[in-house]
C-alpha positions in Angstrom: 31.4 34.0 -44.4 34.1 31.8 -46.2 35.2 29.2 -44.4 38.4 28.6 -46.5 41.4 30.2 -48.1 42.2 28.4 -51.4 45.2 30.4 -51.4 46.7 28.0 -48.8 47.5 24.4 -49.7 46.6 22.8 -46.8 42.6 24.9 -46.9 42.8 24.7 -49.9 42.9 20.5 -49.7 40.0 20.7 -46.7 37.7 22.8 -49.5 38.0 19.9 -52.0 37.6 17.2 -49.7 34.7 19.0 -47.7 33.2 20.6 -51.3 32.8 16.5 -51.7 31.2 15.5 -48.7 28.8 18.8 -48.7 27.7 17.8 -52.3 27.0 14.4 -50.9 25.4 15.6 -47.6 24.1 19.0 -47.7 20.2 18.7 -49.1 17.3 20.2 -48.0 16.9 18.9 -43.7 14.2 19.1 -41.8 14.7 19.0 -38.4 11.7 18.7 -35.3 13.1 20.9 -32.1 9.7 21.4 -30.9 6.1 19.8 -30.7 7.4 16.4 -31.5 5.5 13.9 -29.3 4.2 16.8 -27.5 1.6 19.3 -27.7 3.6 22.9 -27.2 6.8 24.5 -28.0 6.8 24.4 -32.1 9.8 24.9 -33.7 10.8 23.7 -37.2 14.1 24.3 -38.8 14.7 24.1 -42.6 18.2 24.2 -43.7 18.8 24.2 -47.8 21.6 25.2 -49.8 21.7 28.6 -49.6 19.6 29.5 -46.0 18.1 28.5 -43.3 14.1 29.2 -42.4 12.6 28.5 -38.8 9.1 28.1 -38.7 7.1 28.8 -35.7 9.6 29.3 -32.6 7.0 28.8 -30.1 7.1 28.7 -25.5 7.1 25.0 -24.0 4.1 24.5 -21.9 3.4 22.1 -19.0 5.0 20.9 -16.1 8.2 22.3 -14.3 10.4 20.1 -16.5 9.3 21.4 -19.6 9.1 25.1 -18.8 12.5 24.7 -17.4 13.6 23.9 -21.1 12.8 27.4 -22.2 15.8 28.6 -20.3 18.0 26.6 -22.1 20.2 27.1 -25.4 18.5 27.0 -28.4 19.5 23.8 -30.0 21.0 25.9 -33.3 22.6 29.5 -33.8 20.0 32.3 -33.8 22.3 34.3 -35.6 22.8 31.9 -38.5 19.3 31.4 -38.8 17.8 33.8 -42.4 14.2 34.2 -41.5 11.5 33.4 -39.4 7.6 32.3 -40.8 4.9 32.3 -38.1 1.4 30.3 -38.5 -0.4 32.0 -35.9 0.0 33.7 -32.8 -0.3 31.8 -29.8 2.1 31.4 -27.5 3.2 27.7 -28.0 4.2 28.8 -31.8 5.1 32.2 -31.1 6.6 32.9 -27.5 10.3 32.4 -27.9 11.1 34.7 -30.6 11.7 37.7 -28.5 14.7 35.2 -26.7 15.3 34.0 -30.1 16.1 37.6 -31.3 17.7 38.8 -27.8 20.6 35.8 -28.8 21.1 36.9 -32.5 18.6 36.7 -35.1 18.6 39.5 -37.2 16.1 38.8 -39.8 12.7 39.0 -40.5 9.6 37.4 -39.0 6.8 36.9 -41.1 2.8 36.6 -40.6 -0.3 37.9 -41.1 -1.4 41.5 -40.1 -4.0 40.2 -37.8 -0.8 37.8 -35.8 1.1 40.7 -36.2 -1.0 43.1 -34.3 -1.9 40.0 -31.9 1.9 39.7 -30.8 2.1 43.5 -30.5 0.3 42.7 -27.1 1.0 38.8 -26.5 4.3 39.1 -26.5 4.8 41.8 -24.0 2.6 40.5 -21.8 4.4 36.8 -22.0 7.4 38.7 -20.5 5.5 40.4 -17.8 4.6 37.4 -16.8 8.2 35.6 -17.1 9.3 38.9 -15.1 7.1 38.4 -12.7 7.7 34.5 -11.9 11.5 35.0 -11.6 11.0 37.9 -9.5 8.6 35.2 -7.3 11.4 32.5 -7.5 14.3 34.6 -6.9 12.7 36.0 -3.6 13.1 32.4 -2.4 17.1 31.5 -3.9 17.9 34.7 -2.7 16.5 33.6 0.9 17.8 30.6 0.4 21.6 32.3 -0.4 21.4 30.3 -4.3 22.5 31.7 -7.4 18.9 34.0 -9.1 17.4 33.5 -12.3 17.3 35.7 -15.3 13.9 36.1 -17.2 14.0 34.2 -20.4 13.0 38.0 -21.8 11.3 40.6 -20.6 8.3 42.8 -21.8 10.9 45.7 -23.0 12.7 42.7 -25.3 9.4 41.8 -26.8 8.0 45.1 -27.8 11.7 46.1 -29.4 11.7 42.7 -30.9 8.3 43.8 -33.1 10.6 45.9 -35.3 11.9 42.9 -37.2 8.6 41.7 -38.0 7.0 41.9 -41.5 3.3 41.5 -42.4 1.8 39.7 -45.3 -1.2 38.9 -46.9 -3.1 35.6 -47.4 -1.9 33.5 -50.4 0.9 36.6 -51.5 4.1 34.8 -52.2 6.7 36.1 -50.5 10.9 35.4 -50.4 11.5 34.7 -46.7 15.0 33.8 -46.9 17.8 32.7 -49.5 16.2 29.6 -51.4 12.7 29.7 -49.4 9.5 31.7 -50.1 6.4 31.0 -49.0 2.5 31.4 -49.0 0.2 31.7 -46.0 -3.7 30.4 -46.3 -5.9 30.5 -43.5 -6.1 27.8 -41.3 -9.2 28.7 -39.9 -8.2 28.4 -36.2 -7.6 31.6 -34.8 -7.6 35.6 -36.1 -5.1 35.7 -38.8 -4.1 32.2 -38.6 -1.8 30.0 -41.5 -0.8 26.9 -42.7 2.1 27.7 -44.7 3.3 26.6 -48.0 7.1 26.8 -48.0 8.6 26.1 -51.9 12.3 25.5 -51.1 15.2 25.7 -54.3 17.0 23.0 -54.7 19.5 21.6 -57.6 17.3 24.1 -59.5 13.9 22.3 -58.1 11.3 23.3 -56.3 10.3 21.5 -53.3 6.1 22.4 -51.9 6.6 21.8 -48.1 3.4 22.1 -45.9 3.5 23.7 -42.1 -0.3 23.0 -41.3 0.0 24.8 -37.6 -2.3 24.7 -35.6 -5.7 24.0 -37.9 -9.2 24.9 -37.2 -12.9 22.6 -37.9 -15.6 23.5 -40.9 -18.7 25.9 -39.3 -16.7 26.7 -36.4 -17.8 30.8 -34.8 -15.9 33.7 -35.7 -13.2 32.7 -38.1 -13.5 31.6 -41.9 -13.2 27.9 -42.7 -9.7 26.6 -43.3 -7.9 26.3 -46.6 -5.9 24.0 -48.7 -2.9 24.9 -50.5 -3.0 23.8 -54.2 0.7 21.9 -53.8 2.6 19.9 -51.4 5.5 17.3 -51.5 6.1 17.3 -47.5 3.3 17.7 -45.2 4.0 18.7 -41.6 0.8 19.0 -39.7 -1.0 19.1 -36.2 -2.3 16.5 -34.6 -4.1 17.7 -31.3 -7.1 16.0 -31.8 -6.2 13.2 -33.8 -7.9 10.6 -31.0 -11.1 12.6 -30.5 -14.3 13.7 -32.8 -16.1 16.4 -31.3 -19.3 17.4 -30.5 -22.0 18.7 -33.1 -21.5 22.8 -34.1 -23.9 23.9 -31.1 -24.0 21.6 -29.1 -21.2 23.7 -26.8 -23.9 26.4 -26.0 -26.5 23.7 -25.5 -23.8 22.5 -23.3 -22.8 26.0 -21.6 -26.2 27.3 -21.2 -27.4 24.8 -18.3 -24.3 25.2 -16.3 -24.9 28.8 -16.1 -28.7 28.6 -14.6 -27.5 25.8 -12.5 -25.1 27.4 -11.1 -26.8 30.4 -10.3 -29.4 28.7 -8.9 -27.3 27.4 -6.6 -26.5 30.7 -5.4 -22.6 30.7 -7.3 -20.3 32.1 -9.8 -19.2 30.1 -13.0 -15.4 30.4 -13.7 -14.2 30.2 -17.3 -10.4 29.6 -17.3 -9.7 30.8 -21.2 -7.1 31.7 -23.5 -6.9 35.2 -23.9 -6.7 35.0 -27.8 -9.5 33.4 -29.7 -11.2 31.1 -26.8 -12.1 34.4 -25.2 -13.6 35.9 -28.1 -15.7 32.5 -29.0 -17.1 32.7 -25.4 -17.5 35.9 -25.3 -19.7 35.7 -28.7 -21.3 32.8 -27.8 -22.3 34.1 -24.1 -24.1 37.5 -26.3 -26.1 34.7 -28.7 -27.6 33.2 -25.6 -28.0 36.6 -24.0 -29.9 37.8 -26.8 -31.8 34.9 -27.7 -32.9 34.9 -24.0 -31.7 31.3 -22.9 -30.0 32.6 -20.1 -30.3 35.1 -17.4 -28.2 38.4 -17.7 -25.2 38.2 -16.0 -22.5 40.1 -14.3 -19.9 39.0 -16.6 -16.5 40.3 -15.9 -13.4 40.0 -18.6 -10.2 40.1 -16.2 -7.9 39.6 -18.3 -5.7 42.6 -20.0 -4.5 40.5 -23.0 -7.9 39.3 -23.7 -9.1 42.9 -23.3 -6.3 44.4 -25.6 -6.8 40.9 -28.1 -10.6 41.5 -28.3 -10.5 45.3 -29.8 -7.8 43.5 -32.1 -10.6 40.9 -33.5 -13.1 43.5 -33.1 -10.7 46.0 -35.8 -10.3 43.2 -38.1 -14.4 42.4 -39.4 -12.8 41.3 -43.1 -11.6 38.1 -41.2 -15.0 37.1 -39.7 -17.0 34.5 -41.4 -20.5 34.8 -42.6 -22.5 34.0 -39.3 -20.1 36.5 -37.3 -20.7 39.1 -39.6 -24.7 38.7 -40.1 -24.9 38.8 -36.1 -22.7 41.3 -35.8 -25.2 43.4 -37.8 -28.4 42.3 -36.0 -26.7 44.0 -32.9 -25.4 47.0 -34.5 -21.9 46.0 -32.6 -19.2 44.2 -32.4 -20.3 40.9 -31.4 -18.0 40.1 -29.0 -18.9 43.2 -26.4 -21.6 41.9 -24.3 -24.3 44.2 -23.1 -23.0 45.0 -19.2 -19.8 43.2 -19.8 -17.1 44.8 -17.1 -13.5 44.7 -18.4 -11.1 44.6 -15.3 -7.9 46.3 -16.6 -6.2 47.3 -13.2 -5.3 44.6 -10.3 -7.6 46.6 -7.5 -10.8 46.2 -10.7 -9.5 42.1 -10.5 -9.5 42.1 -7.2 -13.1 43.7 -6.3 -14.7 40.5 -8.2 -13.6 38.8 -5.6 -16.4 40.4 -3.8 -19.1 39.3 -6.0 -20.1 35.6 -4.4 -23.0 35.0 -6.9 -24.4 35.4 -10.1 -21.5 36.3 -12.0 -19.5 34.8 -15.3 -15.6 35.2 -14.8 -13.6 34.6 -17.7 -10.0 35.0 -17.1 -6.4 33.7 -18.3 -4.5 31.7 -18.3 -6.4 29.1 -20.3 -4.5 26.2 -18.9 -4.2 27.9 -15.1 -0.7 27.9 -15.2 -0.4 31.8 -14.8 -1.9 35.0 -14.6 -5.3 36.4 -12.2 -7.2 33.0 -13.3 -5.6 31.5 -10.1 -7.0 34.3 -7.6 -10.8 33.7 -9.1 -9.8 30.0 -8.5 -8.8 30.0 -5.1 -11.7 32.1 -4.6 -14.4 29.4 -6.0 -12.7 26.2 -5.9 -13.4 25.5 -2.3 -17.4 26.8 -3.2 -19.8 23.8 -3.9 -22.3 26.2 -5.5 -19.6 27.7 -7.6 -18.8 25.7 -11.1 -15.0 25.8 -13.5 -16.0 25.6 -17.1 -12.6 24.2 -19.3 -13.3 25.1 -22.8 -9.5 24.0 -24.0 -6.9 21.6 -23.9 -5.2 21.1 -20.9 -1.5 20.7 -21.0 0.4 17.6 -18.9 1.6 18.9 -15.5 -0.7 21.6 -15.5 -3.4 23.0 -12.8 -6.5 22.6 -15.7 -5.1 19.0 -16.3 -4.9 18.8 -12.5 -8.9 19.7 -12.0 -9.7 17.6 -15.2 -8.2 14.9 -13.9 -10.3 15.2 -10.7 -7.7 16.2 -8.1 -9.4 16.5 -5.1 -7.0 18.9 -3.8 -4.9 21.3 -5.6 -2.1 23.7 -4.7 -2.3 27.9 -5.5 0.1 29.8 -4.8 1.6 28.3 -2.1 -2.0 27.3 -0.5 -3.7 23.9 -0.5 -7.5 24.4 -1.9 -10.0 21.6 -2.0 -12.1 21.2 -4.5 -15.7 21.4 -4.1 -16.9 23.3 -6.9 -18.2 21.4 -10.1 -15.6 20.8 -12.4 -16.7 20.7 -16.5 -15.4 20.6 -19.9 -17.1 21.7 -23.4 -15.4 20.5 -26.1 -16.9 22.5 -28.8 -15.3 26.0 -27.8 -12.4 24.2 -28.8 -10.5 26.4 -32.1 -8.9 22.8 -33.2 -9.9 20.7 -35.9 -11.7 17.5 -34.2 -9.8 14.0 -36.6 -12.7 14.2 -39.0 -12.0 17.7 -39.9 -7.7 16.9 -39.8 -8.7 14.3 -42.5 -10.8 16.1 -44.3 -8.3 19.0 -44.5 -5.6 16.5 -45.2 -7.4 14.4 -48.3 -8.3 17.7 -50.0 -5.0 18.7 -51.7 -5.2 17.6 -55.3 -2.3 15.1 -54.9 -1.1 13.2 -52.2 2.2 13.9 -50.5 4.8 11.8 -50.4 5.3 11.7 -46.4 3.2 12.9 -43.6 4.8 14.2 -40.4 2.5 14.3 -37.3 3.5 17.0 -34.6 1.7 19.0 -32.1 0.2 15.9 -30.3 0.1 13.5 -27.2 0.8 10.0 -28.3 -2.3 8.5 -28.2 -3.9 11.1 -30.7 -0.2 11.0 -32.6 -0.2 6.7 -33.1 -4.1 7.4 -33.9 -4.3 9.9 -36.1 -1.2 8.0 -37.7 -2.7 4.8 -38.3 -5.8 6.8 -40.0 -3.7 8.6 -42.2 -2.1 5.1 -43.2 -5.0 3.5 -44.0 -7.4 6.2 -45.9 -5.1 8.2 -47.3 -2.5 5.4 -47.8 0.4 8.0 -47.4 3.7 7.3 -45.5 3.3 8.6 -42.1 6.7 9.6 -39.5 5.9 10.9 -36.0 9.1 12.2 -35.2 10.3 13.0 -31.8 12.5 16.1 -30.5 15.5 16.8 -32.6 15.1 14.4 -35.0 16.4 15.3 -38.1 15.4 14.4 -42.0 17.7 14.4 -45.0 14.3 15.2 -47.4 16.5 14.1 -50.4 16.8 10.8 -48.7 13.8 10.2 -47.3 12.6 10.6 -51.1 15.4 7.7 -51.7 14.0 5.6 -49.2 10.7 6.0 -50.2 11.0 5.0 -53.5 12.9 1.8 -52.7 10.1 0.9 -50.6 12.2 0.6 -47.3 12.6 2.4 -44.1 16.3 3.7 -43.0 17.9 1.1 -40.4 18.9 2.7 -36.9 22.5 2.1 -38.0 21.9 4.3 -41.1 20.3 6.9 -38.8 23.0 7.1 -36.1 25.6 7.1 -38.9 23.9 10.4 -40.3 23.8 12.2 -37.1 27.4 11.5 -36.4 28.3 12.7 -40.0 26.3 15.8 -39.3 27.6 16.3 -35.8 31.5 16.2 -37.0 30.2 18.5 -40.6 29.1 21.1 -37.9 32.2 20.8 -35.8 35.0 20.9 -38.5 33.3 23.8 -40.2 33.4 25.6 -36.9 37.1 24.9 -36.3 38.2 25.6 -40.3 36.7 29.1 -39.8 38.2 29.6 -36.5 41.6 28.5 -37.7 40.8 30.9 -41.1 40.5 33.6 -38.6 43.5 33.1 -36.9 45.9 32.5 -40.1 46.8 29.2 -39.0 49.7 26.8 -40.3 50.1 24.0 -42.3 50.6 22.0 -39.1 47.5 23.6 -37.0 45.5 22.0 -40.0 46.7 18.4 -40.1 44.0 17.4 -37.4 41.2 19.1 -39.1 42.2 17.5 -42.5 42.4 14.1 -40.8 38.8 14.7 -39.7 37.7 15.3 -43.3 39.3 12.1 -44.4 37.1 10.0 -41.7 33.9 12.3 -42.7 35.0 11.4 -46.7 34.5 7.5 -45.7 31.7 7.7 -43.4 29.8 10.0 -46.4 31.0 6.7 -48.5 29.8 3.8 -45.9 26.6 5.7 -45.9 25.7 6.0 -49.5 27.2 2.4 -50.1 24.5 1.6 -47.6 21.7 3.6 -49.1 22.8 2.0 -52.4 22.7 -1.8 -51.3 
């Protein structure tokens, strides 16, 4: 939509003067409004000439605080935004896009067929589960006489919001919006999972910009080893692990297998808090090896979790996928490798509720994988207090959560309103975990054929963030930016500044987020006033606004310049 009439002398005026500043201002931007300095919630905006791409539009996980931000405004227009690329689908790069569509985006979201068909059942069940907890809250505002909560979606809005998603194959380059297309290769962390090469238009150049999401290690179980795209000028990329180097390929069952005997022994139940996509199916692959090769005892191993249930048959109907290990054991038991022999799936609440029953000898593995939801909490509050019974953490553990909580060694934790003390034996196997360890992230990093001309380090604490930066630094000897929430990036300039060999000074930054802040508001008002046929007069004020944004445009490059 227009925002001017140049049939009118005084729009016609604000075009020139703001056709000057948006030749001066509007380059390709990158702008961080999720999983900067923090582990969850990605969300990366890309705004160019002619569109605007998100990628990843993903839940915030953690502590009160930060799942209180998910009921807030997105910071940009849903509706203005073109098109939406996804690297995988987990629910810290994936869960707001059905409250992204429910406030106006209309376009496309694109991802692999495997993520595809995983959101088909993630999604929904993400707004059960927000249904459920504001049904929980508003029991106590309403009690309390306080205003009640609307879900952030529900499970309805998620399964209409599949419609405007659009599969695509590995390395098939696709137009994703005006001036962006793009090209997913796996990333080798989950089923279907992508780093994604975006090529962005601009002044008749391409620009190679590199989403890494969320990568996996070399000889990892289940999924094929990550790849590298064969260009990139702009690398964004995860950082999860950046601090840490894991564990020899193995070594987790060596790990695993001890606990279980142990704890049976002892005349207990091991509990396996797990994410229902990917960590589930590793486990539950990993638990048939060991049944099989006879190094532990035959369980009662119950899967209570529907989403796990629902996202196994998903990896199990997707064998192309698997990598060469997988598939050759998949063989030797004439099966899909992840159905153990006597495995019970609990699908209704009354089958989650009769394990509760079972005080020995039995392998839980339920959801959430962080504890923050879902039946993992009953099977928790059922075992915690237990001395014979163990908890077995096979993934990261989110700040603020109940797994950090345990991790940490809380002595006493609270579930659902009850204080349980913990007496059961609390461990963590590293190895389960589908993230590249900082060997494999600079491994994965070092292999594109040339260098890129700035790193940006998301999807990390700050430890492994300031770590992984300071490796990257000095091995690859690439500029490195860690950027935090909302900060934005003029790509053009950051070229600029690259090449001079000096970093922007805070007054230069400040200055370019003002400029962009008034840009964005004296658009909004020229198309309002457009709209309502105003006057020469109405427009003096937004004219005078466009003669301060001309000489701030000036300061700035004057700046740039010396």
């Amino acid at each position: 939509m227009p925002f001017f009439d140049p049939g009118r002398t005084g729009l016609g005026r604000a075009r020139i003067m703001m056709a000057g500043c948006l030749e001066r201002m509007m380059r390709l931007r990158l702008v961080f409004h999720g999983a900067a300095g923090e582990v969850t919630g990605s969300c990366f905006l890309l705004e160019g000439q002619r569109g605007k791409l998100l990628v990843d539009c993903g839940l915030f996980q953690g502590d009160k605080r930060t799942k209180e931000r998910n009921y807030g405004p997105f910071p940009f227009d849903p509706a203005s935004i073109d098109g939406v690329v996804l690297t995988h689908a987990h629910i810290d790069h994936s869960g707001l896009l059905p409250k992204l569509i429910k406030h106006g985006f209309r376009g496309h979201i694109y991802a692999t067929a495997p993520t595809v068909q995983l959101c088909e059942v993630m999604l929904p069940d993400s707004g059960y589960i927000q249904e459920m907890e504001v049904e929980r809250k508003n029991r106590k505002l309403s009690r309390a006489g306080k205003p009640l909560l609307e879900p952030i979606y529900t499970a309805e809005d998620a399964r209409q919001g599949m419609s405007q998603f659009r599969p695509v194959d590995y390395k098939e380059l696709v137009q994703v919006a005006p001036g962006f297309s793009a090209r997913f290769w796996d990333a080798g962390h989950i089923l279907g999972s992508a780093a994604i090469e975006v090529r962005a238009e601009e002044d008749g150049r391409e620009i190679s910009l590199v989403f890494s999401g969320d990568l996996g290690g070399w000889n990892r179980p289940v999924v094929r080893d990550p790849e590298v795209p064969g260009r990139v000028d702009w690398l964004i990329m995860e950082s999860t692990y950046g601090d840490r180097i894991r564990e020899a390929d193995g070594d987790q069952l060596e790990q695993l297998a001890p606990i279980i005997t142990d704890t049976f022994r002892r005349g207990g139940n091991v509990v396996i808090p797990a994410f229902a996509v990917e960590r589930t199916q590793a486990l539950l692959y990993g638990l048939h090896k060991l049944v099989v090769e006879g190094r532990i005892p035959q369980p009662q191993l119950f899967l209570d979790s529907p989403l796990a249930i629902a996202a196994t048959k998903i990896f199990c109907a997707n064998p192309e996928v698997f990598d060469e290990p997988t598939t050759a054991f998949s063989q030797q038991v004439g099966a899909c490798p992840f159905y153990v022999p006597g495995m019970i799936m609990a699908q209704s609440t009354e089958e989650s509720m009769a394990i509760n029953k079972v005080k020995q000898g039995a392998i839980i593995i339920s959801a959430s994988g962080m504890c923050d939801a879902g039946r993992i909490k009953h099977h928790l509050k059922h075992n915690l207090w237990r001395c014979e019974s163990s908890v077995v953490f096979v993934g990261y553990q989110a700040q603020g959560t109940l797994g950090r909580q345990l991790l940490d060694g809380s002595p006493l934790v609270r579930i659902h309103g009850e204080e349980i003390r913990v007496r059961a034996q609390i461990h963590y196997i590293e190895g389960f975990s589908a993230h590249g360890d900082q060997l494999d992230l600079l491994r994965w990093a070092s292999s594109f054929p040339q260098r890129p001309r700035q790193i940006f380090l998301v999807h990390g604490e700050e430890k492994a963030l300031t770590t992984l930066a300071d490796l990257f630094q000095r091995e690859l000897g690439v500029p490195v930016a860690v950027p935090s929430i909302g900060a934005a990036y003029e790509l053009e300039e950051v070229a600029r500044v690259l090449a001079m060999g000096k970093p922007s000074s805070p007054e230069t930054i400040s200055l370019r987020a003002k400029l962009w802040r008034t840009y964005r508001s004296l658009a909004d008002r020229l198309e309002e006033l457009q709209r309502a046929g105003a006057s020469e007069e109405q427009l003096d004020g937004v004219i005078k606004g466009l003669e301060g944004l001309k000489e701030d445009v000036s300061q700035l490059l004057l700046g740039a310049e010396n």
